[in-house]
N, C-alpha and C positions, 0 to 999 in steps of 0.2 A: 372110387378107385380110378390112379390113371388111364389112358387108354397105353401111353405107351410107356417104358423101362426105365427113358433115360431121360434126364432133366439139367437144364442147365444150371440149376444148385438144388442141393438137396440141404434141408435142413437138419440135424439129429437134435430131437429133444424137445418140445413145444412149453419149454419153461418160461420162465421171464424175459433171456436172453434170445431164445429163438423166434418167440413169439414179437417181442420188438422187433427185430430183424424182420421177418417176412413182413411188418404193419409198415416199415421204412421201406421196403423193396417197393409193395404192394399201390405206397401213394406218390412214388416217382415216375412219372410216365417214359422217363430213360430205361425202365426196367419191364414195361408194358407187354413185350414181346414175349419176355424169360422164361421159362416154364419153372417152377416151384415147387417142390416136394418135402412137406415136412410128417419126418415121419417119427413117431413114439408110441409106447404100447397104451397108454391110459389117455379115454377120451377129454381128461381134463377137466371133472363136473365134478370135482370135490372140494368145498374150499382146504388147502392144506397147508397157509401160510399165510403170516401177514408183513405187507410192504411196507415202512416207513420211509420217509424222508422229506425232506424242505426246499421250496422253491420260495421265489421271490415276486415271480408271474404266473400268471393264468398258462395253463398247457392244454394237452390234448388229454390228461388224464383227469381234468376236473369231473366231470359228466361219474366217474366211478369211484372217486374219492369218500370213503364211509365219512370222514370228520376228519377238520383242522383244527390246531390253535394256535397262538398267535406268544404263547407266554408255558414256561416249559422252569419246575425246577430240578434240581442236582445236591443230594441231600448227605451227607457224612456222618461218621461219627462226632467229628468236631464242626459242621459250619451247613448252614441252609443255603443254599444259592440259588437266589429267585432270577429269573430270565426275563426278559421281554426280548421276542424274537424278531421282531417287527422289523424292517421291513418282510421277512419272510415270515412264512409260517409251515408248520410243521404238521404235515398229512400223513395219511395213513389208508392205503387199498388193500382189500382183501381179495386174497388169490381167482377167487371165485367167479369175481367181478371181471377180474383182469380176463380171466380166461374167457369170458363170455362176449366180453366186448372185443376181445381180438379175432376171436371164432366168428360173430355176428360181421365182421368188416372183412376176412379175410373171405370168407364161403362167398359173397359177392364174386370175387374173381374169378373170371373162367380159366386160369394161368396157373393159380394154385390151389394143390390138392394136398388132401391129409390121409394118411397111410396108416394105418393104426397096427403097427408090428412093430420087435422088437431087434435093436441094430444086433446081429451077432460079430459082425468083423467090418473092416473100411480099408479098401487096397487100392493104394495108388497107383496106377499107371498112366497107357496113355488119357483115359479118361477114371475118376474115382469109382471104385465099387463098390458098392454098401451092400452086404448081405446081411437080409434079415431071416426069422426063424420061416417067413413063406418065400421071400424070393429073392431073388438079386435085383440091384437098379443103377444105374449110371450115371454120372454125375461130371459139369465141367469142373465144379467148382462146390466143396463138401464144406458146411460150417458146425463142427461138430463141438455138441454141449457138455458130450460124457467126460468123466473126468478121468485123466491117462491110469492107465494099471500103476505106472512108474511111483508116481505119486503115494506118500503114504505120511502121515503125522509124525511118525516113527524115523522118515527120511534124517538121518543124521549131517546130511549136505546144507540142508534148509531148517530155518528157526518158522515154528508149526507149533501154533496151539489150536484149542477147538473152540470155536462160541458156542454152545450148547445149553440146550433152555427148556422149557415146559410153559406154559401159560395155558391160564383159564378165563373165559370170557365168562363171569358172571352178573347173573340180576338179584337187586335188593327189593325188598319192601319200600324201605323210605329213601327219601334223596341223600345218598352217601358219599356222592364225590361232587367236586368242582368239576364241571367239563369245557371249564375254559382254560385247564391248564396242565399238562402232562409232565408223568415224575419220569425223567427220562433216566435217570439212576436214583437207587434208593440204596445207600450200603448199610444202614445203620443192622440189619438182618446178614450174618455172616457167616459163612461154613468152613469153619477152623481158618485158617494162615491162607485162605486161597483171593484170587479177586472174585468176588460173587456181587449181585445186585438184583434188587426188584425192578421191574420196567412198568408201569402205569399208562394205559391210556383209558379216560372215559368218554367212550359214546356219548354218554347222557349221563343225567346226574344218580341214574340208578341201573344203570350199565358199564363195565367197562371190561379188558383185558387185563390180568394179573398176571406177571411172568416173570418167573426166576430165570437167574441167565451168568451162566461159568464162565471165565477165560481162565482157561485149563489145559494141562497136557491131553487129562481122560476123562471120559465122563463118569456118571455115575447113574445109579438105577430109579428108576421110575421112583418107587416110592418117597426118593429122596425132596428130587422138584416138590411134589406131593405136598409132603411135611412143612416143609419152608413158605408154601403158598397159605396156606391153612395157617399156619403163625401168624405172617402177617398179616393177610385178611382180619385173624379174630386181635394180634397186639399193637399193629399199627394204625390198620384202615378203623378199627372197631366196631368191625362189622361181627353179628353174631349170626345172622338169619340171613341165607343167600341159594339161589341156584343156580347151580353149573350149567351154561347154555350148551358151551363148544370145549373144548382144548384142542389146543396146536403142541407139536416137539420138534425140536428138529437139532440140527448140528451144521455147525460153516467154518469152515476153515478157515484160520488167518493164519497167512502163510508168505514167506517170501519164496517159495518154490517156482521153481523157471519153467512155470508152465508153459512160453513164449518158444523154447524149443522144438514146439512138437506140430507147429505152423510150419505152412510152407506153401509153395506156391500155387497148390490144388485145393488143400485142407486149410483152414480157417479153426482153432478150438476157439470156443466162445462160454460166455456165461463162466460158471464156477469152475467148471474144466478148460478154461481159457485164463483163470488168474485173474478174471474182475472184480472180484470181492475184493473191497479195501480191503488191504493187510493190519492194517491197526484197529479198526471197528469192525469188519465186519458187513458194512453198508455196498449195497449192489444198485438200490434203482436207477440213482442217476449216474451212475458211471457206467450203467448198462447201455443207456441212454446214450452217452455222450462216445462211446467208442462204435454203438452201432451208427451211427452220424459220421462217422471217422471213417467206418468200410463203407457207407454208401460214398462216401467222396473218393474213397482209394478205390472202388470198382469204375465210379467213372470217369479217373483220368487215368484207365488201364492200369495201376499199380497193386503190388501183391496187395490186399485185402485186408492184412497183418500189421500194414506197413506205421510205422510213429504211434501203434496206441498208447504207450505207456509213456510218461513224462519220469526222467530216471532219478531224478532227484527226488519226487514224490516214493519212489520204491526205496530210497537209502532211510526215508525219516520211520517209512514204517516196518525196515529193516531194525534201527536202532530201537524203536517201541516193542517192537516182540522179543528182541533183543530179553530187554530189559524184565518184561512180564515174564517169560522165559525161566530166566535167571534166580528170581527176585518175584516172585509172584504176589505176593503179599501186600507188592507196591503199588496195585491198581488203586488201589482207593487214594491212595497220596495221588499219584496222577492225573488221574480224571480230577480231583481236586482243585489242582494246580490250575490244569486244564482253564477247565470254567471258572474259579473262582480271580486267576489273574489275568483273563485275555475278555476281552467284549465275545459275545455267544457268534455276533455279527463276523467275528474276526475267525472264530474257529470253523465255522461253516463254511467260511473262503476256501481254508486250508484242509481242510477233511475235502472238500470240491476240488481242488488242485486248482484254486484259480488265486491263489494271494501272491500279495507281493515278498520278495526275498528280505525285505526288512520286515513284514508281519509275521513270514517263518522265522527268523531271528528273533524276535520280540516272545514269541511261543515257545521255544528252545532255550530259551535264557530263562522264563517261568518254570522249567523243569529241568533248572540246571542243580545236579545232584551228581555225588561219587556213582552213581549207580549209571547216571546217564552216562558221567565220562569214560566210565569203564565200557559202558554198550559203545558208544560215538566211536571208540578208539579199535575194538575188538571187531566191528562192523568195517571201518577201515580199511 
């Protein structure tokens, strides 16, 4: 526990987003001084999620990375499409790890501390107040993870589906998978008119993660994921004999909602309640990554905090994509088709990263040029 009330930032939330942040604060010695407080009700010791995503270089998350690969495919009803990802490769950290290694590097510091309560309210004044369900504390500057009340799927302002999934991490008897190469979509397994897909990753050749996964207005009830995993295990993977290690659930918004609104010059939202989740995938690590890099440079050349995270032309394309899913839901699997089967893998990981050039976003927009996109491109508008 602190000794005293009030801290020069308070963290809400010790998720992915927060937890970057204080590891970013934590190894700048411009920030040496600060006092730190993150606080959340759960100490964090369950693995309850898992990270994907690809780099090109070595980072600072190698050391907890479960497994890479290097070669990734994308499977339809009509066409196989094999990947080589090379130069990148495509990782995957479990929540567990993440949490363990931020906690082992953050408890070092005698600057910050961890609070283990729950936010009831955050009031801005001259300085921010966070009250939790034990006490109040004070703050110059609040980077808050929850996500606004405002907010809601239902919002008729903003185009909002849910990524929503189930997976099971099981083991086989015999060697059942390649685990030199991940099914990063499998549609050929489908639940009526909607976009659905399997997700594959193998640990090992007689381990891996099995996970069905909706982009949808709603979800649907346990047993459903359930069923559809169990299919394909026994009509795709041809696996008969297995045991359930783990399962993970969860739900992510992709959303164009202005969650950028509810920033301001004290408060900071961050993470899922700050609008980092791509809006058309669903992907968080590295854009977590790259906007908490963004406030460590806007704290230290005195700027709001908030200040240029979002590149606006990246929110119009995944404005038109939800758009479209929205609309037209049926049309994922043509998509992601499109996607991968006409653009290098090399070329879509620029652009899902926000870092391509305006003739590679042209070249990817013309591969899914359809009455459906023109109608989203013009109605987005």
């Amino acid at each position: 526990m602190a000794e005293s009330s009030h801290f020069d930032y308070i963290i809400i939330g010790n998720g992915l987003a927060g937890l970057q942040l204080a590891l970013k604060l934590s190894e700048d010695t411009f920030f040496s001084t600060k006092t730190i407080a993150l606080i959340d009700p759960s100490e964090k010791n369950t693995n309850d999620k898992t990270w994907s995503f690809w780099e090109k270089e070595s980072s600072q998350w190698d050391s907890i990375i479960s497994k890479s690969w290097n070669k990734a495919s994308v499977l339809t009803s009509e066409k196989d499409i094999q990947l080589d990802l090379k130069p990148y490769n495509y990782n995957t950290i479990k929540a567990l790890d993440f949490y363990k290694y931020a906690k082992t590097k953050l408890q070092t510091k005698d600057n910050i501390h961890f609070i283990i309560e729950s936010v009831v309210s955050v009031e801005e004044n001259e300085d921010v107040l966070v009250t939790t369900n034990n006490s109040t504390y004070s703050a110059s500057h609040v980077f808050d993870s929850r996500v606004p009340e405002e907010f809601s799927i239902q919002n008729n302002k903003s185009i909002s589906i849910i990524q929503h999934f189930k997976g099971w991490i099981i083991k086989t008897e015999n060697n059942c998978f390649n685990d030199s190469k991940v099914i990063m979509m499998d549609y050929r397994l489908k639940d009526g008119n909607q976009t659905t897909f399997m997700y594959v990753l193998p640990f090992s050749t007689t381990e891996a993660l099995v996970e069905f996964t909706y982009f949808t207005e709603n979800v649907v009830e346990e047993h459903i994921y359930d069923n559809f995993i169990k299919t394909y295990i026994k009509d795709y993977l041809k696996i008969d004999t297995y045991t359930i290690l783990e399962t993970e659930q969860g739900q992510i918004p992709m959303s164009n909602f202005d969650f950028s609104k509810f920033n301001s010059n004290k408060i900071t939202k961050i993470g899922t309640g700050g609008g980092w989740v791509k809006g058309s995938t669903g992907y968080s690590f590295k854009h977590t990554e790259k906007k908490v890099s963004k406030i460590i440079e806007n704290l230290k050349a005195n700027q709001r905090p908030s200040r240029n995270l979002f590149k606006q032309k990246f929110k119009f394309y995944d404005k038109v994509f939800l758009k479209v899913l929205k609309d037209e839901n049926h049309k994922g699997e043509w998509i992601f088709k499109q996607f991968y089967g006409k653009n290098s893998i090399q070329t879509m990981f620029r652009f899902l990263d926000e870092e391509s050039t305006l003739f590679e976003e042209l070249k990817i927009m013309w591969s899914l040029f359809s009455w459906s996109f023109i109608k989203a491109f013009f109605k987005t508008l």
